[in-house]
N, C-alpha and C positions, 0 to 999 in steps of 0.2 A: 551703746547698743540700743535697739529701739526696744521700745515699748508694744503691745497689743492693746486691742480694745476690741470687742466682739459687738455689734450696730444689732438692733434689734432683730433685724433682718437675717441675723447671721452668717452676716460678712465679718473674716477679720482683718484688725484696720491697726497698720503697724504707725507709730510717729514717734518724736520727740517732743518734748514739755519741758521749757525750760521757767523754773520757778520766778517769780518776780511780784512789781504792784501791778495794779491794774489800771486803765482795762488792758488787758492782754491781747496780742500781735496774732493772728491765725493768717498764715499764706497759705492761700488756698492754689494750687499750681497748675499746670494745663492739660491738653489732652497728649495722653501716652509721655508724659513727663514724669518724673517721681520728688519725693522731698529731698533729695542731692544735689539739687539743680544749683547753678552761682547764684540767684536770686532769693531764695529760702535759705541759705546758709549761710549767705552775709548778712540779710536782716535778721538772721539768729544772734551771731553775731556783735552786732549794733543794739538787739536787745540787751543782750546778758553787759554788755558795757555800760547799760544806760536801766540796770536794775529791772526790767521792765519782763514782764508775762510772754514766754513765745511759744507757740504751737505751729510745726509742721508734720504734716502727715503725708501718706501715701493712699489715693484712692483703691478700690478691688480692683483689680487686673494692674493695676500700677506698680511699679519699684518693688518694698519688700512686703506686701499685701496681698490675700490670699486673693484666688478668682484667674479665672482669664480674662485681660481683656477683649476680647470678640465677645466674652458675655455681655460685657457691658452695657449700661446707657445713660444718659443726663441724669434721670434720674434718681438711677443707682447711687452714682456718682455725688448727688445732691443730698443724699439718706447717709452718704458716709460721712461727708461735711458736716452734716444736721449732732451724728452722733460724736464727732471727734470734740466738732467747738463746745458739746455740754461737759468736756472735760475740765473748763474755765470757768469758776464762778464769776458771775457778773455780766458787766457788758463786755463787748468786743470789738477788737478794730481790725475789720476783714481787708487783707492783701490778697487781690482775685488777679493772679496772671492769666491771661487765653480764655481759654474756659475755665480755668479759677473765677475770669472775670463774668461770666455767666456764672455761673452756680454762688456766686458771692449776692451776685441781683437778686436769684431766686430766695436766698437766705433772707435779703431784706424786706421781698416782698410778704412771704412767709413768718417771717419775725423780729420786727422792726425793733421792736422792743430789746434785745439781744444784743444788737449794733450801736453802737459809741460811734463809730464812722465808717470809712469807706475807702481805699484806693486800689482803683484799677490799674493796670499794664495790657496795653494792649486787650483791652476787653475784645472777646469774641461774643455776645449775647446773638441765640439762635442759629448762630453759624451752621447746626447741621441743615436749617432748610434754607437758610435765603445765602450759604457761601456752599456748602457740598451738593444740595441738591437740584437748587435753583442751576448750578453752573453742571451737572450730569448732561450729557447727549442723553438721546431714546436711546441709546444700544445700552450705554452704561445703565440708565432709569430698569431697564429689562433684567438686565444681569444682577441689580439691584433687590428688587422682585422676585430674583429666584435663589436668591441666597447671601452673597456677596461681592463688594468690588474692591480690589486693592490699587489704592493710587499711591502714588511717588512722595515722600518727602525727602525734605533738606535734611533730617538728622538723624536720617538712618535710613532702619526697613522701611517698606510702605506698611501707609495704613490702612489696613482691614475695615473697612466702611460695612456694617452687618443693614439688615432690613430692620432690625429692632433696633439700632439707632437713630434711625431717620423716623420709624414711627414714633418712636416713645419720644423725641425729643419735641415733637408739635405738641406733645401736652404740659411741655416746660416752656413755652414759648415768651417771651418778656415785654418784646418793642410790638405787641397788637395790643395793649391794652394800658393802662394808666399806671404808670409804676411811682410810687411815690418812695421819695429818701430824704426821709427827716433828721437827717445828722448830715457834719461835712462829708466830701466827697471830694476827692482828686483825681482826675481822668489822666492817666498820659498814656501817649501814642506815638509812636515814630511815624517819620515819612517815607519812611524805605520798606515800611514793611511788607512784604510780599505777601503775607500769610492774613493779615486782616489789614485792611486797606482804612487809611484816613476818614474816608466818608463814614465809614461805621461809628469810630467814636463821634462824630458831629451831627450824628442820628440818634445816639443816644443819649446826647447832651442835650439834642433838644426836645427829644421825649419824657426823660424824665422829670421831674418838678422835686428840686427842693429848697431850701432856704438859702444851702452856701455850698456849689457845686463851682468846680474851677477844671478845666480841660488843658491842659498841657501838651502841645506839641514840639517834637523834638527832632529836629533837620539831621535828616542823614543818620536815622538811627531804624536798627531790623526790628524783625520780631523777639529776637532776643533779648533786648534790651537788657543787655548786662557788660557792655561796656564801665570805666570809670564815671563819667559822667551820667552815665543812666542811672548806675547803684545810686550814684551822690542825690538824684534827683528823689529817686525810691524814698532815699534815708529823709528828705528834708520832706517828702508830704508826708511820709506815717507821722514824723512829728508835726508838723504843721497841725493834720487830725488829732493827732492824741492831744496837742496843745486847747486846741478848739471843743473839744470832746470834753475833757478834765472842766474846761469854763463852763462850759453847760450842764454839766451834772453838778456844776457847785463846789 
């Protein structure tokens, strides 16, 4: 059964915590996804096999956490992240799926110090302006502007695109300015994906700047990235980081 945790803010923020050494596993998961997903549950999983700290949560408006989503925004979103990962002492090694994978950036930009390492899944960094709103017609951009638009997805309902996500997300913005990541990082990406497209992760590989940053691509794999071979890849870079992390703190 999950756990609470009440964010400054007075959001509450439902997860699981599972005991281990450190540094501790946080999946951070995507948008309108919750922490049941196959990819938080199997690296749950592969932690508690391998003794090791894991933490997944549920954002506000998400799975079993209070809120609607239509309230929502990146930001929110990023104040819940901020408050769950103080649940682990120490450093930590953020798993940012979709927008786990932005909000996992914002984390490092924000508190680098915090972060042991880094692996993305299909990073979406700024997706609401240069993939939802970059890609609106004027009719939608209007409709937009006056309250909201619901577009189509692959895994379910549509999603409710509010005006305060599209504003509030240009003040979380990552790939306009210099983002630095001083620990490993693991980028993977499929080629199939529909939902964030190749170019993105090879924009922000080469945006970033850090010591030991490696981009993974993966033939003929979605956005889901939860085939066997995708988990297998998952499992082999959190260790890969946590191997490399553990070296450098000594």
């Amino acid at each position: 059964m999950a756990k609470t945790l009440v964010t400054p803010q007075g959001r509450r923020i439902a997860y699981h915590l599972t005991d281990g050494t450190g540094p501790g596993i946080v999946f951070l998961g995507g948008f309108k996804s919750d922490m049941q997903g196959t990819k938080a549950v199997h690296l749950e999983n592969w932690a508690r096999r391998h003794g090791r700290a894991f933490l997944r949560f549920d954002y506000s408006g998400h799975g079993e956490s209070s809120g609607a989503f239509t309230d929502g925004a990146i930001g929110d979103w990023y104040e819940d992240a901020c408050a769950a990962i103080a649940l682990i002492a120490g450093p930590v090694v953020l798993v940012g799926s979709s927008m786990g994978g932005w909000i996992s950036l914002l984390i490092a930009r924000e508190m680098p110090e915090k972060l042991a390492g880094l692996v993305t899944i299909a990073a979406a960094p700024d997706f609401t302006e240069d993939s939802i709103w970059a890609g609106f017609s004027a009719a939608q951009k209007a409709a937009l502007m006056a309250g909201q638009v619901a577009l189509p997805s692959d895994y379910g309902a549509p999603y409710i695109i509010t005006k305060r996500l599209i504003e509030e997300g240009r003040s979380r913005l990552v790939l306009r300015e210099p983002l630095s990541l001083p620990f490993p990082v693991r980028f993977l990406q499929g080629t199939a994906d529909r939902d964030v497209d190749v170019t993105v992760a090879l924009r922000l590989l080469a945006h970033a700047q850090g010591p030991d940053m490696r981009l993974t691509l993966v033939d003929g794999a979605d956005h889901r990235f939860s085939d066997a071979r995708c988990l297998a890849l998952m499992e082999g870079s959190v260790a890969d980081v946590l191997a490399a992390a553990v070296r450098a703190l000594g």
